[in-house]
C-alpha positions in Angstrom: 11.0 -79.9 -30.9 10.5 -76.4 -32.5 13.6 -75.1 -31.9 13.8 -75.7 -28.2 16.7 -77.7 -26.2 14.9 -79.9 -23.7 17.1 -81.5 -20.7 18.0 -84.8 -21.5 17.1 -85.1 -25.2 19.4 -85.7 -27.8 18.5 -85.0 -31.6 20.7 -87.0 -34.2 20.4 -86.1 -37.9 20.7 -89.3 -40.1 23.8 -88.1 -41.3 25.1 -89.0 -37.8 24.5 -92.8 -37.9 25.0 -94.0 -41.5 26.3 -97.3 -40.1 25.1 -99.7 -37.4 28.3 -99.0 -35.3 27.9 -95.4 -35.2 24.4 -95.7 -33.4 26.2 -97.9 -31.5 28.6 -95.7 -30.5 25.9 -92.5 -29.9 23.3 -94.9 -27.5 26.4 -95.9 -25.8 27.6 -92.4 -24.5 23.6 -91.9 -23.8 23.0 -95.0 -21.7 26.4 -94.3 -19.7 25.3 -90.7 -19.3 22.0 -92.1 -17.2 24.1 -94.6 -15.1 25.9 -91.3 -14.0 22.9 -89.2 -13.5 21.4 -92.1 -11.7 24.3 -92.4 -9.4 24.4 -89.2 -8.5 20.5 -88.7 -8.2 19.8 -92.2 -7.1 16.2 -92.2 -8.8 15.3 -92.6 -11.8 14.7 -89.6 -14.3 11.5 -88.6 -15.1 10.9 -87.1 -18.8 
């Protein structure tokens, strides 16, 4: 990513999901985060 921040994106270093649970955890807040955004947008994100 070069050092940018995109919109949207989330970078996880693989000290952040040593164990199964903790991925679960981190693609649980993500996929929550697009039921909001689609809510609110009511379309789908485009990347």
């Amino acid at each position: 990513m070069k050092g940018k921040e995109y919109k949207g994106y989330c970078c996880i270093n693989p000290e952040g999901f040593k164990h199964r649970k903790d991925l679960d955890y981190i693609l649980k807040i993500c996929l929550d985060y697009n039921k909001v955004l689609l809510t609110k947008n009511r379309k789908v994100p485009t990347l």
